[in-house]
N, CA, C and O atoms as a printed pandas DataFrame, in Angstrom:
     atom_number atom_name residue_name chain_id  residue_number  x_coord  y_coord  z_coord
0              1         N          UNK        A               1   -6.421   15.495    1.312
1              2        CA          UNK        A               1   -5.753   14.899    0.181
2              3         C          UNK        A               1   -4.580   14.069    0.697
3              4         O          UNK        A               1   -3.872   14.424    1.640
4              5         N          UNK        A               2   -4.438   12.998    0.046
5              6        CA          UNK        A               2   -3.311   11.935    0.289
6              7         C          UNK        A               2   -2.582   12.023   -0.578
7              8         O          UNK        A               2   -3.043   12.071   -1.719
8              9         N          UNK        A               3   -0.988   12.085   -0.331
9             10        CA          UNK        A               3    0.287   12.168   -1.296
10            11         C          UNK        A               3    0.610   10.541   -1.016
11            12         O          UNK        A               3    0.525    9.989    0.081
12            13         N          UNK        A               4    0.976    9.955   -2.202
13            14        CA          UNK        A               4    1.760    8.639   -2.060
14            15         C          UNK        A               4    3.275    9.120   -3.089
15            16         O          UNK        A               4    3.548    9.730   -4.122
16            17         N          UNK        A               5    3.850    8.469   -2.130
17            18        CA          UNK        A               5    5.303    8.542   -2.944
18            19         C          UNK        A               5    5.977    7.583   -2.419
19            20         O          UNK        A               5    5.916    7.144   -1.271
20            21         N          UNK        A               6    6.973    7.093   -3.757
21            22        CA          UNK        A               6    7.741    5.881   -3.818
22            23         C          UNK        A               6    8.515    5.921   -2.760
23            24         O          UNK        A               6    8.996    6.995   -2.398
24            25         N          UNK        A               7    8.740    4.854   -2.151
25            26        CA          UNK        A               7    9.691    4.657   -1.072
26            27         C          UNK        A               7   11.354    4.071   -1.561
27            28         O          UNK        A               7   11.859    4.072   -2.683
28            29         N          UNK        A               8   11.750    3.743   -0.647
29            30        CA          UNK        A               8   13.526    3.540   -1.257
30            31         C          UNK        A               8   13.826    2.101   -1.604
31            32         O          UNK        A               8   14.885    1.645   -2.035
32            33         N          UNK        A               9   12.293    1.243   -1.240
33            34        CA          UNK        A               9   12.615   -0.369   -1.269
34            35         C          UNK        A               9   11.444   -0.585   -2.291
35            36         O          UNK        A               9   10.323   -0.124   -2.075
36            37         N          UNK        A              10   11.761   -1.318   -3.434
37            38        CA          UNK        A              10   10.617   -2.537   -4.081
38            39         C          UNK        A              10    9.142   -1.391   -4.237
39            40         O          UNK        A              10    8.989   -0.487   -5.058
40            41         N          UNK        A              11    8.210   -1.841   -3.134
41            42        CA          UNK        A              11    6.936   -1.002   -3.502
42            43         C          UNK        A              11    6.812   -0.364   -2.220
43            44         O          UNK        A              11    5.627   -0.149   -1.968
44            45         N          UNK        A              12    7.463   -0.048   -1.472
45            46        CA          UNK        A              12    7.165    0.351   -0.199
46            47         C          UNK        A              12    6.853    1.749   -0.337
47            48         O          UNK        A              12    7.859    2.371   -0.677
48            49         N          UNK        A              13    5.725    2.554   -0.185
49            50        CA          UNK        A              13    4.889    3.756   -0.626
50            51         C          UNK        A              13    4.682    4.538    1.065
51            52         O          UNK        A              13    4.382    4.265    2.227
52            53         N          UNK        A              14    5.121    5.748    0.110
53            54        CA          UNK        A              14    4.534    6.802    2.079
54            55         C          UNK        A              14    3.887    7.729    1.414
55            56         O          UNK        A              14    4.186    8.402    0.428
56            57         N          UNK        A              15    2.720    7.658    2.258
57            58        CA          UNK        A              15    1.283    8.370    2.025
58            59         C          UNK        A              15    1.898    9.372    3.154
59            60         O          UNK        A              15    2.562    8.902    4.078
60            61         N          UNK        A              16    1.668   10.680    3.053
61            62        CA          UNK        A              16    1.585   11.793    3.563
62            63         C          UNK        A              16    0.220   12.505    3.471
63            64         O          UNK        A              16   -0.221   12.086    2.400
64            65         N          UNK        A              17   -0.648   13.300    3.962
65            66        CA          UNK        A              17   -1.310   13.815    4.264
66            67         C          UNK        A              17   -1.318   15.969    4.560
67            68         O          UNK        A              17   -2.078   16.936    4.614
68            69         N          UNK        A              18    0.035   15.597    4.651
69            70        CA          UNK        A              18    0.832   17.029    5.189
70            71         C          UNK        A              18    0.397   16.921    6.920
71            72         O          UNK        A              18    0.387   17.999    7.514
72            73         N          UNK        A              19    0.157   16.069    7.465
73            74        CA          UNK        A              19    0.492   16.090    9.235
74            75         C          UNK        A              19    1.108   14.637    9.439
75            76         O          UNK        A              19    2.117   14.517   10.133
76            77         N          UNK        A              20    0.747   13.966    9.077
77            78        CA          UNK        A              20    1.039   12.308    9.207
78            79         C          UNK        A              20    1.873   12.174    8.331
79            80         O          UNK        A              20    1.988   12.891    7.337
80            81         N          UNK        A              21    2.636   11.092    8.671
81            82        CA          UNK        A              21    3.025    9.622    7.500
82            83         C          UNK        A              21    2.533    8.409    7.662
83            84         O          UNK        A              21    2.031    8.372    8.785
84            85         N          UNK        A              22    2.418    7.404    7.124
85            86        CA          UNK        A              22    2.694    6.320    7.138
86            87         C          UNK        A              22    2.760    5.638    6.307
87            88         O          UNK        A              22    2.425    6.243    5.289
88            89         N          UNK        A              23    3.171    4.043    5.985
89            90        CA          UNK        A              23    4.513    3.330    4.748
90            91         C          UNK        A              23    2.978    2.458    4.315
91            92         O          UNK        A              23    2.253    2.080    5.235
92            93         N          UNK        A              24    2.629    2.224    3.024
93            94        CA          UNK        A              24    2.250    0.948    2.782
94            95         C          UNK        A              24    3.171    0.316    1.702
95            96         O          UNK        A              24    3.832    0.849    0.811
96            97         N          UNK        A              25    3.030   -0.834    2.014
97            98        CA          UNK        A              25    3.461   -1.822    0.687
98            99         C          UNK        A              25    2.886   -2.918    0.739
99           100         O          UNK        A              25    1.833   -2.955    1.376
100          101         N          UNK        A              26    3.326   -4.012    0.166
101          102        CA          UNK        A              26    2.392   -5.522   -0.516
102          103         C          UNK        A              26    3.323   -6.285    0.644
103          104         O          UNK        A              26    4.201   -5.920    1.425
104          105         N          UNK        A              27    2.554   -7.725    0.283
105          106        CA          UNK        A              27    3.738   -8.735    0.900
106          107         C          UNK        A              27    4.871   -9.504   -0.071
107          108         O          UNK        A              27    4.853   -9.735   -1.280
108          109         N          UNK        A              28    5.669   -9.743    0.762
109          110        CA          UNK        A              28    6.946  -10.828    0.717
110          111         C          UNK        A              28    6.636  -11.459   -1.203
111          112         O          UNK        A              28    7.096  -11.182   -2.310
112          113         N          UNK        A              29    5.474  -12.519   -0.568
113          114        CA          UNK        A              29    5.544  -13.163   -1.708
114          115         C          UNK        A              29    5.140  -12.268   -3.223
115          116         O          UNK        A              29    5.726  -12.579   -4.260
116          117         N          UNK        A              30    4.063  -11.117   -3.214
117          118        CA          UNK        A              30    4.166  -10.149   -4.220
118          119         C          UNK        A              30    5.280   -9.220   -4.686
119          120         O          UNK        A              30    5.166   -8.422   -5.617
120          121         N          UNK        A              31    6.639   -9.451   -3.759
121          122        CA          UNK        A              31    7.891   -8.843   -4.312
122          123         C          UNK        A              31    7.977   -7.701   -3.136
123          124         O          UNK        A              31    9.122   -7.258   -3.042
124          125         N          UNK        A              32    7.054   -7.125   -2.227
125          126        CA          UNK        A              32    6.990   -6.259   -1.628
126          127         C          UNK        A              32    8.095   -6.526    0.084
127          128         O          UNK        A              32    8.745   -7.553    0.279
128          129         N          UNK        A              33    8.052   -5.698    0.779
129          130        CA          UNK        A              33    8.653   -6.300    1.951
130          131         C          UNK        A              33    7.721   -6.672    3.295
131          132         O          UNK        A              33    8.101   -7.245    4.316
132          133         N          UNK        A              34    6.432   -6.183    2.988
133          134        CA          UNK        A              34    5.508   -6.032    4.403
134          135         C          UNK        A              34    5.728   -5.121    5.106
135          136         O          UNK        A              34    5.478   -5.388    6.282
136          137         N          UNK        A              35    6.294   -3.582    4.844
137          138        CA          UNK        A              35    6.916   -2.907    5.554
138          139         C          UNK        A              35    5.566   -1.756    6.069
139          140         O          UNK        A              35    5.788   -0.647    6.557
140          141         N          UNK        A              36    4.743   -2.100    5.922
141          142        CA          UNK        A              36    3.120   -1.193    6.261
142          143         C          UNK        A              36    1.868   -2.065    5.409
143          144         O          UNK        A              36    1.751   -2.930    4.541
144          145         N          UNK        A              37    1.147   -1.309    6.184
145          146        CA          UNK        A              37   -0.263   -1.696    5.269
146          147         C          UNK        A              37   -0.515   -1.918    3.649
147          148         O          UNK        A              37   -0.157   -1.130    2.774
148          149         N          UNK        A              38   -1.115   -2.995    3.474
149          150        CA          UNK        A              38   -1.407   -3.244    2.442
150          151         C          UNK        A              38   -2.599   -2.198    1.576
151          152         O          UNK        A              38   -3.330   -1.626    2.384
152          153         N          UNK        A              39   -2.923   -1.845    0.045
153          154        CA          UNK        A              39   -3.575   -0.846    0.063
154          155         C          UNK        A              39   -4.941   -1.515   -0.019
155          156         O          UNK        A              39   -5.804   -0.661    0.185
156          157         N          UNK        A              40   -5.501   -2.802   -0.255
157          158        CA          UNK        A              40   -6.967   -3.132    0.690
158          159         C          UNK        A              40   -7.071   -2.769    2.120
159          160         O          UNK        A              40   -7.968   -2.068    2.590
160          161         N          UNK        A              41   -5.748   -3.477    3.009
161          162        CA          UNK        A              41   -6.047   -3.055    4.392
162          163         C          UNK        A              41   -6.425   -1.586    4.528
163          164         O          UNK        A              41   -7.287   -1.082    5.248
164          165         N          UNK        A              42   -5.657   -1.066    3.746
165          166        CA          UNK        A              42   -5.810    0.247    3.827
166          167         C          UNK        A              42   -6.965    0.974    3.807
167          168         O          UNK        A              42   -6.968    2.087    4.333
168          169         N          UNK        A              43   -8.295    0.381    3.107
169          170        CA          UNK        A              43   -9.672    0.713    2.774
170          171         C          UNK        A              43  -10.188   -0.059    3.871
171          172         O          UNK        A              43  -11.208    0.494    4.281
172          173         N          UNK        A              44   -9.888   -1.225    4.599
173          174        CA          UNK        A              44  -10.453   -2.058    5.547
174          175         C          UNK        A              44  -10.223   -1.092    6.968
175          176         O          UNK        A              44  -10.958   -0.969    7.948
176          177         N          UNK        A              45   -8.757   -0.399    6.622
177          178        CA          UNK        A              45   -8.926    0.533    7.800
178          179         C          UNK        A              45   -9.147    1.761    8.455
179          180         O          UNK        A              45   -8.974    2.269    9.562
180          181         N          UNK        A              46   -9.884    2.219    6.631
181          182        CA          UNK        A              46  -10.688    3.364    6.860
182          183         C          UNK        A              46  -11.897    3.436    7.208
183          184         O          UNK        A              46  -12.439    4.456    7.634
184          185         N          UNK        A              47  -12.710    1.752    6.969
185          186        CA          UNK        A              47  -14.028    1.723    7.682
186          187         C          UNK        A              47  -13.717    1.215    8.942
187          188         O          UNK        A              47  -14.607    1.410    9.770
188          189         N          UNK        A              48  -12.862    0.702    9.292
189          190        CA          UNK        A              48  -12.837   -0.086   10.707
190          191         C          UNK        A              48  -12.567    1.432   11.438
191          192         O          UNK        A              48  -13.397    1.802   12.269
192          193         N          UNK        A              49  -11.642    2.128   11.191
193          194        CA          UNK        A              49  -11.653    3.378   12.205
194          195         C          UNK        A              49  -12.293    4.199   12.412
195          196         O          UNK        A              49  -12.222    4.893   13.427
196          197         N          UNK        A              50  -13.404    4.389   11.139
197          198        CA          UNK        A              50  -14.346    5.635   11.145
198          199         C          UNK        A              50  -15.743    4.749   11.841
199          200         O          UNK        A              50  -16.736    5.417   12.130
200          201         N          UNK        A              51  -15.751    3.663   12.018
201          202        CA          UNK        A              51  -16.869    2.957   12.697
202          203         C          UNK        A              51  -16.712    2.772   14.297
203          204         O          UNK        A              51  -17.578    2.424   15.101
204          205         N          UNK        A              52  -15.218    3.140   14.550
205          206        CA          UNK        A              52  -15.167    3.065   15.901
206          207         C          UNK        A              52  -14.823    4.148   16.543
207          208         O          UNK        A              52  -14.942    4.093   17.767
208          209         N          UNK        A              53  -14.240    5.589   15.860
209          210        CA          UNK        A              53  -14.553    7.073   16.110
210          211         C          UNK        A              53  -16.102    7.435   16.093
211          212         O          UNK        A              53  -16.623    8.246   16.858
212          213         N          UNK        A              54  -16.919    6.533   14.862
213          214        CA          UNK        A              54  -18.255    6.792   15.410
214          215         C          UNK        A              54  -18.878    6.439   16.477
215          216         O          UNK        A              54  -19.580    7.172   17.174
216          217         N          UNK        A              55  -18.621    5.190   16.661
217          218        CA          UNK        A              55  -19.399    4.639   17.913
218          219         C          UNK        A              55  -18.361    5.439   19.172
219          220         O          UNK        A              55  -18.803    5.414   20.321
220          221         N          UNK        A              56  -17.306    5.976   18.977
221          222        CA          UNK        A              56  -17.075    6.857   20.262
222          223         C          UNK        A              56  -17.611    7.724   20.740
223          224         O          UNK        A              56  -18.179    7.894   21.819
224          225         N          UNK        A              57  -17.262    8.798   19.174
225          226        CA          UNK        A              57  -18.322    9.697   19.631
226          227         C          UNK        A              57  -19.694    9.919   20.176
227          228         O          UNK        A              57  -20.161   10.809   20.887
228          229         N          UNK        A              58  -20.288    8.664   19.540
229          230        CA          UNK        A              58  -22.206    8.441   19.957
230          231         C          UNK        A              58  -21.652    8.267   21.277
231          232         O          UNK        A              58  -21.891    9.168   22.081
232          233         N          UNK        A              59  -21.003    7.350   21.635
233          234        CA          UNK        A              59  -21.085    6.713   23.189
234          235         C          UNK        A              59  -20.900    8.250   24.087
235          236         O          UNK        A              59  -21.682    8.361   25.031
236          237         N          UNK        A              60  -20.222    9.072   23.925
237          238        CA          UNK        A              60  -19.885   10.344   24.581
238          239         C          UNK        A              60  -20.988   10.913   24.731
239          240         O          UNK        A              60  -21.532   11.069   25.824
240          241         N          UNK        A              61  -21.631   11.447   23.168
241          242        CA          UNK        A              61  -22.997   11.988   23.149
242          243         C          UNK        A              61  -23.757   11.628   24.122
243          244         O          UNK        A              61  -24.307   12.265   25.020
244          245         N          UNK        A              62  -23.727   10.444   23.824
245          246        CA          UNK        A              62  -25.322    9.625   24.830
246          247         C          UNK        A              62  -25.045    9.528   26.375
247          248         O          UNK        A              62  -26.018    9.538   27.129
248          249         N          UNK        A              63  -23.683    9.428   26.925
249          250        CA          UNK        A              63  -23.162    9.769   28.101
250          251         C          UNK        A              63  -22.792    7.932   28.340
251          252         O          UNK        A              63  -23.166    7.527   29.441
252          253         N          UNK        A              64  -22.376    7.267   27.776
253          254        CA          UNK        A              64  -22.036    5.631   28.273
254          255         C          UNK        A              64  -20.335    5.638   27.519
255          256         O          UNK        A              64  -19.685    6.318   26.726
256          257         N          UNK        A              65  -20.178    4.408   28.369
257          258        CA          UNK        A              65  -18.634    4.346   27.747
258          259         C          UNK        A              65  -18.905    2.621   27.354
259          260         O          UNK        A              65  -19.530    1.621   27.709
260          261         N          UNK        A              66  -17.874    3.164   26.298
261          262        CA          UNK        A              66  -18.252    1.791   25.429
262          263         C          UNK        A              66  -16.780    0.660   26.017
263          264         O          UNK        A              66  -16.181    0.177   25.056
264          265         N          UNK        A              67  -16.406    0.387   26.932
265          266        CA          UNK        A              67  -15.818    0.052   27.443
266          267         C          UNK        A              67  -15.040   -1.293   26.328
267          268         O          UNK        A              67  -15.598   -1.063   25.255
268          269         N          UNK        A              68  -14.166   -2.397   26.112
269          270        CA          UNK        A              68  -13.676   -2.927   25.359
270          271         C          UNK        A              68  -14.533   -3.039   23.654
271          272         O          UNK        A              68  -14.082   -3.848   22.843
272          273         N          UNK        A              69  -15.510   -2.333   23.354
273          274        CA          UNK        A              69  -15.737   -2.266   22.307
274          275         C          UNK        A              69  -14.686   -2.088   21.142
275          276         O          UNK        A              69  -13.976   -1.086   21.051
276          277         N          UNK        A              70  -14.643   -3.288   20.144
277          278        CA          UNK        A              70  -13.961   -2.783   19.124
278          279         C          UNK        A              70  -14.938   -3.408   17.768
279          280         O          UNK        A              70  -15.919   -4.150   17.825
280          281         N          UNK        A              71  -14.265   -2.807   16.571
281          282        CA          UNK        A              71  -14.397   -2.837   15.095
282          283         C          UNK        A              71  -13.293   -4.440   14.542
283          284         O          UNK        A              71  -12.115   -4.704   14.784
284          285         N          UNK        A              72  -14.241   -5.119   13.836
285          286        CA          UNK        A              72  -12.492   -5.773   12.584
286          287         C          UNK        A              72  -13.334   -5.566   11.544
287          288         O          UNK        A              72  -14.547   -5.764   11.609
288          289         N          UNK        A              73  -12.736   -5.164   10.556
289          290        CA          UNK        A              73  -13.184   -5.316    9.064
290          291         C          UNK        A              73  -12.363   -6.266    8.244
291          292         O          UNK        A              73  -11.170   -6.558    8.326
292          293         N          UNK        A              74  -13.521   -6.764    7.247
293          294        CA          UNK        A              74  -12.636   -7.550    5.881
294          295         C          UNK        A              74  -13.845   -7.354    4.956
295          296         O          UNK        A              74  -15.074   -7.311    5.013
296          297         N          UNK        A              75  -12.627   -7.238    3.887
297          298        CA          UNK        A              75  -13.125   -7.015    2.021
298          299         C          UNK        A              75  -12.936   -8.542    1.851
299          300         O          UNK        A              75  -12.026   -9.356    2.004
300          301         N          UNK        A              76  -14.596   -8.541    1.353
301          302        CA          UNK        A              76  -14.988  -10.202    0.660
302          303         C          UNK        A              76  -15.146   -9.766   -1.097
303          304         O          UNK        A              76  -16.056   -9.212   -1.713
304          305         N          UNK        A              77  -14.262  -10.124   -1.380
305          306        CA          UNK        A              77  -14.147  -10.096   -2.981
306          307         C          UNK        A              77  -13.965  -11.190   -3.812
307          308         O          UNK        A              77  -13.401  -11.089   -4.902
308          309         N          UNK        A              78  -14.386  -12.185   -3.389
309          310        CA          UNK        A              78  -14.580  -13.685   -3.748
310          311         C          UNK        A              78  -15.413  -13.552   -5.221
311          312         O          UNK        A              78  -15.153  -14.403   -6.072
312          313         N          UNK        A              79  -16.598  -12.303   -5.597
313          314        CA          UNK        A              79  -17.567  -12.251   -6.685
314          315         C          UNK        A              79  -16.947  -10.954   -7.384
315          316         O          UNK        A              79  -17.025   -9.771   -7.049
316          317         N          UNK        A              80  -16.246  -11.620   -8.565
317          318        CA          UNK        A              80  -15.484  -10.200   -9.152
318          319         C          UNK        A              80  -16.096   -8.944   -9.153
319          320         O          UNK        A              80  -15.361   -7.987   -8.911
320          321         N          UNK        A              81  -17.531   -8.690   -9.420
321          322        CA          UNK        A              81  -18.103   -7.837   -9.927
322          323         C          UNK        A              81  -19.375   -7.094   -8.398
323          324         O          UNK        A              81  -20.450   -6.495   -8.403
324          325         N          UNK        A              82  -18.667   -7.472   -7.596
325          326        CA          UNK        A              82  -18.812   -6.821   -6.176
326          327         C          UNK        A              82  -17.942   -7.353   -5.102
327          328         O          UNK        A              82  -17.707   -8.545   -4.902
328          329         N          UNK        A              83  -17.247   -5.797   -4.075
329          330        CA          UNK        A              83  -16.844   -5.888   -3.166
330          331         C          UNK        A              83  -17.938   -5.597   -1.740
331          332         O          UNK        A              83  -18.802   -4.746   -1.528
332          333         N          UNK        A              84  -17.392   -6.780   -0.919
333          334        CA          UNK        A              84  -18.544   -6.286    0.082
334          335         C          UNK        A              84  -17.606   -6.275    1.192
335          336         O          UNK        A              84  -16.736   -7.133    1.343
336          337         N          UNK        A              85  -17.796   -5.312    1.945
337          338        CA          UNK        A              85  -17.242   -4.991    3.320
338          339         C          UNK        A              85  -17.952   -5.742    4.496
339          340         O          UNK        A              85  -19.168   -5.660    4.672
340          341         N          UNK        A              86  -17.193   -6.412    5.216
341          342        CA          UNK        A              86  -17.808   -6.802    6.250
342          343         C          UNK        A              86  -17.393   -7.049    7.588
343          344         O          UNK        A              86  -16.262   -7.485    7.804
344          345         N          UNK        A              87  -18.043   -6.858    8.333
345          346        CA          UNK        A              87  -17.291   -5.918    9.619
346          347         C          UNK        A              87  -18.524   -6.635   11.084
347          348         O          UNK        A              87  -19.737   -6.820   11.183
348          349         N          UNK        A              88  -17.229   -6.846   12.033
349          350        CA          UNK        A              88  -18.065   -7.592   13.152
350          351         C          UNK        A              88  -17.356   -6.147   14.242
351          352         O          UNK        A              88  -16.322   -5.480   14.227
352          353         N          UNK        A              89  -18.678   -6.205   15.144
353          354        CA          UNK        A              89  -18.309   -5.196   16.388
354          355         C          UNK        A              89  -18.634   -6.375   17.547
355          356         O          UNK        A              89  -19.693   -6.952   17.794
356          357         N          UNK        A              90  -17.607   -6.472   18.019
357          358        CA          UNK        A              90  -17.174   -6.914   19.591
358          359         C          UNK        A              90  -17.541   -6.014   20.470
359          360         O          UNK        A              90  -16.939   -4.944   20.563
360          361         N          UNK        A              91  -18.600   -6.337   21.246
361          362        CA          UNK        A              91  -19.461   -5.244   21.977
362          363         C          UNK        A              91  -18.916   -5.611   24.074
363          364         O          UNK        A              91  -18.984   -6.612   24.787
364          365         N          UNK        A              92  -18.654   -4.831   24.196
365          366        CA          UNK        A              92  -18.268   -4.935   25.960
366          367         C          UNK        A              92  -19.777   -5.865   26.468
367          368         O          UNK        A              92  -20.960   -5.537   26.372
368          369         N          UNK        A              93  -19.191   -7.022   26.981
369          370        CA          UNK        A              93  -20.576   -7.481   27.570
370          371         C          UNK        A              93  -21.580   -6.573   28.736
371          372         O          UNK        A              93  -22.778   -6.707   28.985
372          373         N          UNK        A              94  -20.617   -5.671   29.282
373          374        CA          UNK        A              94  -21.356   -4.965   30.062
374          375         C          UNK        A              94  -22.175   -3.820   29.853
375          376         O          UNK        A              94  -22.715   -3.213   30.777
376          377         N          UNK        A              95  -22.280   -3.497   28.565
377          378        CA          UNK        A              95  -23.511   -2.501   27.810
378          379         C          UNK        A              95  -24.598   -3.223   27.870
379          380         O          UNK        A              95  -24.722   -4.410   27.567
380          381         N          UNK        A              96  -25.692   -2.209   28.419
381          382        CA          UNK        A              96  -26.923   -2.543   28.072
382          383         C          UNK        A              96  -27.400   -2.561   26.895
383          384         O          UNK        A              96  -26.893   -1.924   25.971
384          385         N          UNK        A              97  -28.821   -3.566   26.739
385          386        CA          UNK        A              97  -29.543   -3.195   25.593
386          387         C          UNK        A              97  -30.044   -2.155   24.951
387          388         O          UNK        A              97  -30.093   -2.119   23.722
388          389         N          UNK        A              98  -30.519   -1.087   25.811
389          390        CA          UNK        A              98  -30.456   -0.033   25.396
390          391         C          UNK        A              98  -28.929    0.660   24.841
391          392         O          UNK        A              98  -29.071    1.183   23.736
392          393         N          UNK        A              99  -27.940    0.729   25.228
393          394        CA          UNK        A              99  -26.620    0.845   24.582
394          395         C          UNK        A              99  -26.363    0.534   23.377
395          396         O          UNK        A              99  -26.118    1.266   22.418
396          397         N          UNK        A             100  -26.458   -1.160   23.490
397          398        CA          UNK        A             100  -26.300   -1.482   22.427
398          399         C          UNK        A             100  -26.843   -1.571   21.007
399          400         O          UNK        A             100  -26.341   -1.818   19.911
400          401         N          UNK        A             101  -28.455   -1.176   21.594
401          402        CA          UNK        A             101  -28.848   -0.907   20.209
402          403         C          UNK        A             101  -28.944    0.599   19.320
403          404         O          UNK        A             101  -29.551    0.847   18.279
404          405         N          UNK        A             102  -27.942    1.624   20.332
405          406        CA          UNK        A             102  -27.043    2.519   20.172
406          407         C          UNK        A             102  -25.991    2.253   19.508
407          408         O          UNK        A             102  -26.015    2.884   18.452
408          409         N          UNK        A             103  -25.031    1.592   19.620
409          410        CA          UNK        A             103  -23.834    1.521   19.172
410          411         C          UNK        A             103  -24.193    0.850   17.954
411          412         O          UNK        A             103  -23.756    1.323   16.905
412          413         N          UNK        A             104  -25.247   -0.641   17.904
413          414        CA          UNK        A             104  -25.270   -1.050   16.235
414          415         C          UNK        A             104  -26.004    0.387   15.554
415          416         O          UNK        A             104  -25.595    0.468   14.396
416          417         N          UNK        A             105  -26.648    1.179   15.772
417          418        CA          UNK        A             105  -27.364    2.743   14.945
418          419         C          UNK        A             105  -25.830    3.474   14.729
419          420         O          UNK        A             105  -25.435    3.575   13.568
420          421         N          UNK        A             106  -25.215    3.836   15.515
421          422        CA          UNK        A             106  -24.197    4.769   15.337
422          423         C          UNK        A             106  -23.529    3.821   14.148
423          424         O          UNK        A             106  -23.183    4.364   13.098
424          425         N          UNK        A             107  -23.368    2.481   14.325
425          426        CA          UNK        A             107  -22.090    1.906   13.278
426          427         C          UNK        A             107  -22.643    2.276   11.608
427          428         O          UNK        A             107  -21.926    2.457   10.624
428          429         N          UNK        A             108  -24.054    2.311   11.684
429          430        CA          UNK        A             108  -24.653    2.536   10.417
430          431         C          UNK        A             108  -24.687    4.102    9.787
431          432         O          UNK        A             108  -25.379    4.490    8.845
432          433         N          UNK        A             109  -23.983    4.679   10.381
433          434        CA          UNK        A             109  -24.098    6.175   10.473
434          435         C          UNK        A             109  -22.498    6.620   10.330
435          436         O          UNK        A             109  -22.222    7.805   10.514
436          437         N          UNK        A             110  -21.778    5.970   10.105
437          438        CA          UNK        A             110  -20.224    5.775    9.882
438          439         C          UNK        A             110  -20.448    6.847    8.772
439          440         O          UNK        A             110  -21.622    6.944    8.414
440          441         N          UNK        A             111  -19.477    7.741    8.105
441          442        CA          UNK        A             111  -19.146    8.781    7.239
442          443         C          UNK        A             111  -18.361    8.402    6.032
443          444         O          UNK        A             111  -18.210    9.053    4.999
444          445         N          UNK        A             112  -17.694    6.751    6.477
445          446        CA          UNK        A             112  -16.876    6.672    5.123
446          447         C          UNK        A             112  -18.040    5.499    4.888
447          448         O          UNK        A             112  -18.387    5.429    3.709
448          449         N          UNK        A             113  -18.657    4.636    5.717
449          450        CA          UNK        A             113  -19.699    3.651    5.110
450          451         C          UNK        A             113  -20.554    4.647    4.328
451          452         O          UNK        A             113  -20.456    4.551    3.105
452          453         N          UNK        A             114  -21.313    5.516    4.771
453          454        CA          UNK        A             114  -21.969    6.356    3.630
454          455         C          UNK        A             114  -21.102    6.601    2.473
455          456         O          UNK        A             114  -21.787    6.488    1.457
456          457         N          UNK        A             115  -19.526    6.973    2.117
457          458        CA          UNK        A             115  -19.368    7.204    0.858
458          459         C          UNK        A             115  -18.613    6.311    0.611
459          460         O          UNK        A             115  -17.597    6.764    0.082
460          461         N          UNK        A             116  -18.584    4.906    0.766
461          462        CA          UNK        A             116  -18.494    3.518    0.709
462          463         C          UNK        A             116  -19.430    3.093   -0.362
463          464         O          UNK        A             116  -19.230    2.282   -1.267
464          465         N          UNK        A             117  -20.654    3.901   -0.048
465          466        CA          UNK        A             117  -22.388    2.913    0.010
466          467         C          UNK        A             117  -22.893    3.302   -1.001
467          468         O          UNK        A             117  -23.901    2.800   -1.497
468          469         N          UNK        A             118  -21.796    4.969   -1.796
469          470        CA          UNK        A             118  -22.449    5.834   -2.578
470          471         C          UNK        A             118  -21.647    5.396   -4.472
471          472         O          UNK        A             118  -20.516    4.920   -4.570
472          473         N          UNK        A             119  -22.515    5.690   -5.679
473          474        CA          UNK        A             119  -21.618    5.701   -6.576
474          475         C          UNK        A             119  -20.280    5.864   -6.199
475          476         O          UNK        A             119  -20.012    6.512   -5.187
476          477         N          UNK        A             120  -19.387    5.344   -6.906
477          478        CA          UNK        A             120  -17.952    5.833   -7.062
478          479         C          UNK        A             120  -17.893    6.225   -8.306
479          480         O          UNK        A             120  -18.648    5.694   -9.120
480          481         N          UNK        A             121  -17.133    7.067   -8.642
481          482        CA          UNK        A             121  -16.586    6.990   -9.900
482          483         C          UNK        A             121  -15.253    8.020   -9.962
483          484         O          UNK        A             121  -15.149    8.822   -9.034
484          485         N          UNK        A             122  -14.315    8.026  -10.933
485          486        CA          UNK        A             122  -12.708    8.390  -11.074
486          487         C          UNK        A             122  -12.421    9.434  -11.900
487          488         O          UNK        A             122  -13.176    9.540  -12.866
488          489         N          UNK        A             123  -11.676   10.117  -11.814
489          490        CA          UNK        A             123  -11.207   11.590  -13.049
490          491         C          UNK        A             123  -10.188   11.503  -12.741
491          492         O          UNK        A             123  -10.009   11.404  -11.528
492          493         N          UNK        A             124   -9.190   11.493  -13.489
493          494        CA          UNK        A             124   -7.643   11.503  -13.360
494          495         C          UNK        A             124   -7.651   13.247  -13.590
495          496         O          UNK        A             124   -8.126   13.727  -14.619
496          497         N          UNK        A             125   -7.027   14.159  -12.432
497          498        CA          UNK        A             125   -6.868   15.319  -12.833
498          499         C          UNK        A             125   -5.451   15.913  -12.981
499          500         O          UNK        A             125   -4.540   15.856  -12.155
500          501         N          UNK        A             126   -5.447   16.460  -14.126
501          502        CA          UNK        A             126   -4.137   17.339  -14.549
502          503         C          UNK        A             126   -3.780   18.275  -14.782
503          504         O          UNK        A             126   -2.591   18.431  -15.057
């Protein structure tokens, strides 16, 4: 569970967890200060990290190291009535094909892309 609570500036918000912190807010020009993540980035960087803890872990499993491999994500919301996530992996040129067609399987196997991929729906509880 995530706690958000107001911060001491404008919209600047700290999400707690009960082990972590960290600050989000908006930008400059929305009144905010830029003082953390924005709360899209914030969803951009729950698939970008859980896609590259996955592909770690596979890479361990399988015994290869995924050497400069990384994740970027971006939310394309250009069509009101769908958000689509979309996400490029920068693959170490020095993985093999066999590797690599490891690491694109593991990215599809991500834990928040599955409940990304699944209905959503909301209950305000009280």
């Amino acid at each position: 569970m995530i706690q958000a609570k107001a911060g001491p500036r404008n919209f600047a918000t700290e999400l707690n967890n009960g082990r972590q912190t960290i600050q989000a807010d908006v930008l400059v020009e929305k009144g905010g200060e830029d003082a953390g993540f924005g709360p899209h980035e914030l969803l951009e960087a729950a698939l970008a990290s859980c896609i590259q803890i996955t592909l770690k872990m596979g890479a361990m499993k399988y015994g290869f190291d995924l050497g400069q491999t990384n994740c970027q994500v971006s939310l394309d919301r250009s069509t009101p009535e769908r958000t689509v996530f979309v996400y490029q992996l920068n693959l170490d040129p020095k993985l093999s094909e066999e590797e690599l067609a490891h690491v694109r399987r593991f990215a599809s196997k991500c834990p928040v892309r599955k409940t990304l991929s699944a209905e959503i729906g909301f209950r305000e509880q009280v």
